[in-house]
C-alpha positions as CSV (number, residue, x, y, z in Angstrom):
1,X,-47.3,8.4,172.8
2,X,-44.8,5.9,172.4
3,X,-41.0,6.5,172.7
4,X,-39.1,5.3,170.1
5,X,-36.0,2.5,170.3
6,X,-33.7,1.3,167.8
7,X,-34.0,-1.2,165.6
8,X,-37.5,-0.9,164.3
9,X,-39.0,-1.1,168.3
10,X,-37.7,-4.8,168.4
11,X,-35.4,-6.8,171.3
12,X,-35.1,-5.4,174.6
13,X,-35.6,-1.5,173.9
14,X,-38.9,-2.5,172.3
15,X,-39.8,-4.4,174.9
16,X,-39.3,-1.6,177.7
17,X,-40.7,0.8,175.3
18,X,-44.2,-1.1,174.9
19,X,-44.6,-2.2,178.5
20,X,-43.1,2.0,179.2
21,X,-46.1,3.0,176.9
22,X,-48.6,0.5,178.5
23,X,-48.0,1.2,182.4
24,X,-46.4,4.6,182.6
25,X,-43.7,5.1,184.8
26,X,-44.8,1.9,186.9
27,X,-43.6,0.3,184.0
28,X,-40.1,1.6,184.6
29,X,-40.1,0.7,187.7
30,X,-41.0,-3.3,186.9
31,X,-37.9,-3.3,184.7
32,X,-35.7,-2.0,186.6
33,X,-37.2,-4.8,189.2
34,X,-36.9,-7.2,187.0
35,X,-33.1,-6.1,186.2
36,X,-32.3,-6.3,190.1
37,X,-33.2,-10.0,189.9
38,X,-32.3,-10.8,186.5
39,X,-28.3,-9.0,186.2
40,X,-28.5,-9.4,182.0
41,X,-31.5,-6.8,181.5
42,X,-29.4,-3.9,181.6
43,X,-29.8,-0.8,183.5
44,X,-27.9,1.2,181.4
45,X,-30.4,0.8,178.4
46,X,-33.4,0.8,180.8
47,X,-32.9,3.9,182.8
48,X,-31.7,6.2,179.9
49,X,-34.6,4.9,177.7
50,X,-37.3,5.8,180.6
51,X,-36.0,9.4,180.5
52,X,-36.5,9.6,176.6
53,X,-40.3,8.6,177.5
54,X,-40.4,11.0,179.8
55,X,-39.3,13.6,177.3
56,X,-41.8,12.4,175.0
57,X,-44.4,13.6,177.3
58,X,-45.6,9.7,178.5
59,X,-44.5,10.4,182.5
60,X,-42.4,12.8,184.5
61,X,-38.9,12.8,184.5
62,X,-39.6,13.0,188.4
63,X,-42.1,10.0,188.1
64,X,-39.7,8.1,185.9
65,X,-36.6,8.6,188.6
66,X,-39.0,7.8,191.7
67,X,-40.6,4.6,190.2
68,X,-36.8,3.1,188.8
69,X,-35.4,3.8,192.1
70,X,-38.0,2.1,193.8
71,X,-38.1,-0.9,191.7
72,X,-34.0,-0.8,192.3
73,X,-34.6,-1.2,196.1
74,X,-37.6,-3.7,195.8
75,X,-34.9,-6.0,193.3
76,X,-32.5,-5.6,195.5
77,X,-34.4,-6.3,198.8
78,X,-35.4,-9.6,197.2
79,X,-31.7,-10.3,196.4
80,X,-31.0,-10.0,200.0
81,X,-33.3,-12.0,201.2
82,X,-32.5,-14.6,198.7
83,X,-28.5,-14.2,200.7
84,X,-30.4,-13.8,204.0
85,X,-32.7,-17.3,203.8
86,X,-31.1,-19.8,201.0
87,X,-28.1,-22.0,201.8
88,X,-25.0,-20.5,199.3
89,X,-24.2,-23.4,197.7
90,X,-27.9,-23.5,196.7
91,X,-27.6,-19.5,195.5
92,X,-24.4,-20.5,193.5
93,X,-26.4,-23.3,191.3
94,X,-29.0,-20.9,190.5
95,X,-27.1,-17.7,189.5
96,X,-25.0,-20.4,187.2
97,X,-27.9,-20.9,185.4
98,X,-28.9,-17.7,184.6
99,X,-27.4,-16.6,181.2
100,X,-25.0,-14.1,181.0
101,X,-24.1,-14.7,184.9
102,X,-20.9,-16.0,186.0
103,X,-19.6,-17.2,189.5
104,X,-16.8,-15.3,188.6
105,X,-19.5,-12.7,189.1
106,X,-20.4,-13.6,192.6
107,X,-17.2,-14.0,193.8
108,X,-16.2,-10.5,193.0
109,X,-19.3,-9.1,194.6
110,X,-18.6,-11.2,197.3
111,X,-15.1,-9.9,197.7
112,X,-16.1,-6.2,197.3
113,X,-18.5,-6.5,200.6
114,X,-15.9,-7.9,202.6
115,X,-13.6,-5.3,201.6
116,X,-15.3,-2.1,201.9
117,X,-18.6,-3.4,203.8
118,X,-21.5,-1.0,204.0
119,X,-20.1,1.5,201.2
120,X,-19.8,-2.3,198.8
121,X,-23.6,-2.1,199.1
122,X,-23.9,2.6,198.2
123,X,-21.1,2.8,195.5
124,X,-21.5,-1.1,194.4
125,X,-24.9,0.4,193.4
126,X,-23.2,2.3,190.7
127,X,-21.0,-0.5,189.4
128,X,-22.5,-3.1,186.2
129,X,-21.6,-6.4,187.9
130,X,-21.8,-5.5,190.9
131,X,-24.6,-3.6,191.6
132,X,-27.4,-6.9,191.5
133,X,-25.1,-9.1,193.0
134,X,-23.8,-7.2,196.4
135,X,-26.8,-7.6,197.6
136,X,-26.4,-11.2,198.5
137,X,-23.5,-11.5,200.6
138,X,-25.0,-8.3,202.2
139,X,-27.7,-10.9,203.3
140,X,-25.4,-13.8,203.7
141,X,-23.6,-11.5,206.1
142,X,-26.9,-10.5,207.7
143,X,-26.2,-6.8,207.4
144,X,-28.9,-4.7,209.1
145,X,-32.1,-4.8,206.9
146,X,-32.4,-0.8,207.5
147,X,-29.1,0.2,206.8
148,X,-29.0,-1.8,203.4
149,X,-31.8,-0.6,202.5
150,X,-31.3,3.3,202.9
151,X,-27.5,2.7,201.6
152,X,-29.0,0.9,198.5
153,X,-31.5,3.5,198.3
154,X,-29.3,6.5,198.1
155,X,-26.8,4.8,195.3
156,X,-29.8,3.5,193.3
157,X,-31.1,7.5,193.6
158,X,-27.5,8.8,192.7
159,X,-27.4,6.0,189.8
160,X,-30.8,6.2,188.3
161,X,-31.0,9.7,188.2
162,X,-27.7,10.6,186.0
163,X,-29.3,8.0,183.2
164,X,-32.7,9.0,183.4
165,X,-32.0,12.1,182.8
166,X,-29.2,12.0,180.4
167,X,-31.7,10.2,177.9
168,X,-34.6,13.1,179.1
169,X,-31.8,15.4,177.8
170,X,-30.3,13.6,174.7
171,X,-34.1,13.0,173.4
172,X,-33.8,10.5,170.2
173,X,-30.3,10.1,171.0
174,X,-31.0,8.6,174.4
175,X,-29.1,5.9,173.8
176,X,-25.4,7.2,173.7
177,X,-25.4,7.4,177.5
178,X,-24.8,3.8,177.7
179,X,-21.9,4.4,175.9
180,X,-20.6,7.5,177.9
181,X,-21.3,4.9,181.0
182,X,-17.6,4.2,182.0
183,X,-16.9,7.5,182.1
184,X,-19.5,7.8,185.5
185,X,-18.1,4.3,186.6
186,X,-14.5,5.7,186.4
187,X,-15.5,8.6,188.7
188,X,-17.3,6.1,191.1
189,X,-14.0,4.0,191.1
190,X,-11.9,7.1,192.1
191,X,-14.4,8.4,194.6
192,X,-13.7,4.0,196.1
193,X,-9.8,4.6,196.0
194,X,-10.1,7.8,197.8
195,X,-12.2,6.0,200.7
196,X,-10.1,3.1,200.5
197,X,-7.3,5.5,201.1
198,X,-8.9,7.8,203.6
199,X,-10.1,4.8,205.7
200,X,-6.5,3.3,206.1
201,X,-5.3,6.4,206.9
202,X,-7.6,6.5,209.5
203,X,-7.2,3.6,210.8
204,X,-3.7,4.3,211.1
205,X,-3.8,7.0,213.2
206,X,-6.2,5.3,215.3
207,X,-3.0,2.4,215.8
208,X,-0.3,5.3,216.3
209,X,-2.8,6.8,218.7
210,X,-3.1,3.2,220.5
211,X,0.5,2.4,220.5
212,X,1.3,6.0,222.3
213,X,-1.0,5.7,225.0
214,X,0.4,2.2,225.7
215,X,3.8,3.8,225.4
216,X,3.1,6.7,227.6
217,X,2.9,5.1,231.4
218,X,6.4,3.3,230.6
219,X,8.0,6.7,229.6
220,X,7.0,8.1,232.5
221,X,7.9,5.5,235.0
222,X,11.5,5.3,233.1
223,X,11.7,9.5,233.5
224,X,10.4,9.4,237.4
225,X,13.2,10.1,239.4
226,X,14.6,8.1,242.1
227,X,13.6,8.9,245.7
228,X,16.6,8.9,247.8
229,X,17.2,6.6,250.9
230,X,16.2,8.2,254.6
């Protein structure tokens, strides 16, 4: 059975719909491949319609989540190894080419990594904008292929489940989770202030911690006392 999408099955809803309909879930998972690689097919119209389809009895909503999130991994894999292999400057003239794509784009996903490293690549996972593009300076950085790869695992997982399922639960009305969208992104932005926060605390304590040990030998040799003359 074929899931429905607005607007008479046409543009990209259709699209997904048909090739939904065609594979299964596998189909899904291409898109959200595909939307890994190419940053304008949205994730938030993908993932929400794939639970509708589910709903409608073409897949699992289990199937549906497994296949998206692996096709999130695989997109972004192929991302990093695009960072990892290809000269910037090279990367730059491509993405500017690429409709809908702006450097202004890059630079901010650029920025994020080399602000809040590894967790750029789990929470930027959950962030429009940001969660294709992190994965290049990842590779241009040469993070650790593993740790990438489990950290972009478990944010695609956290991601793609909330959508599929809110369209699985909204049915026909699948699509007003894209709308609701900021409202999960605002949480994921608190959740980054709080580590921001929690990580310069630490690291603060960690320089109070350094600065009293170097403090300590002085404040005992200035306490000693004096041994008298014989």
């Amino acid at each position: 059975m074929q899931a429905a999408a607005p607007g008479g099955g046409g543009g990209l809803a259709g699209w997904a719909s048909d090739l939904m309909a065609t594979l299964g879930a596998p189909g899904a998972g291409i898109i959200v491949a595909l939307e890994n690689v190419f940053p304008p097919i949205p994730s938030e119209v993908i993932l929400p319609l794939a639970g509708f389809a589910a709903g409608r009895g073409e897949f699992s909503v289990f199937a549906a989540i497994a296949w998206t999130t692996g096709g999130s991994v695989i997109g972004a894999i192929a991302l990093y190894l695009v960072g990892m292999l290809a000269p910037e400057h090279r990367v730059r003239q491509a993405l500017s080419k690429i409709p809908m794509v702006h450097l202004e784009d890059v630079r901010r996903a650029e920025g994020w990594f080399d602000r809040h490293g590894r967790w750029a690549v789990f929470l930027g996972r959950m962030v429009p904008g940001i969660r294709s593009l992190v994965s290049l300076p990842a590779g241009a950085r040469h993070m650790p292929w593993w740790e990438f790869g489990v950290l972009t695992l478990l944010g695609s997982l956290i991601w793609n489940s909330v959508f599929v399922y809110g369209g699985y639960a909204l049915g026909s009305r699948w699509y007003l989770v894209e709308r609701y969208s900021g409202v999960f992104q605002i949480v994921v932005g608190v959740l980054l202030g709080a580590l921001v926060l929690y990580t310069l605390f630490r690291r603060y304590r960690r320089h109070r911690k350094k600065v009293k040990a170097m403090r300590a030998p002085t404040e005992v040799l200035e306490t000693a006392p004096e041994h008298p003359e014989r």
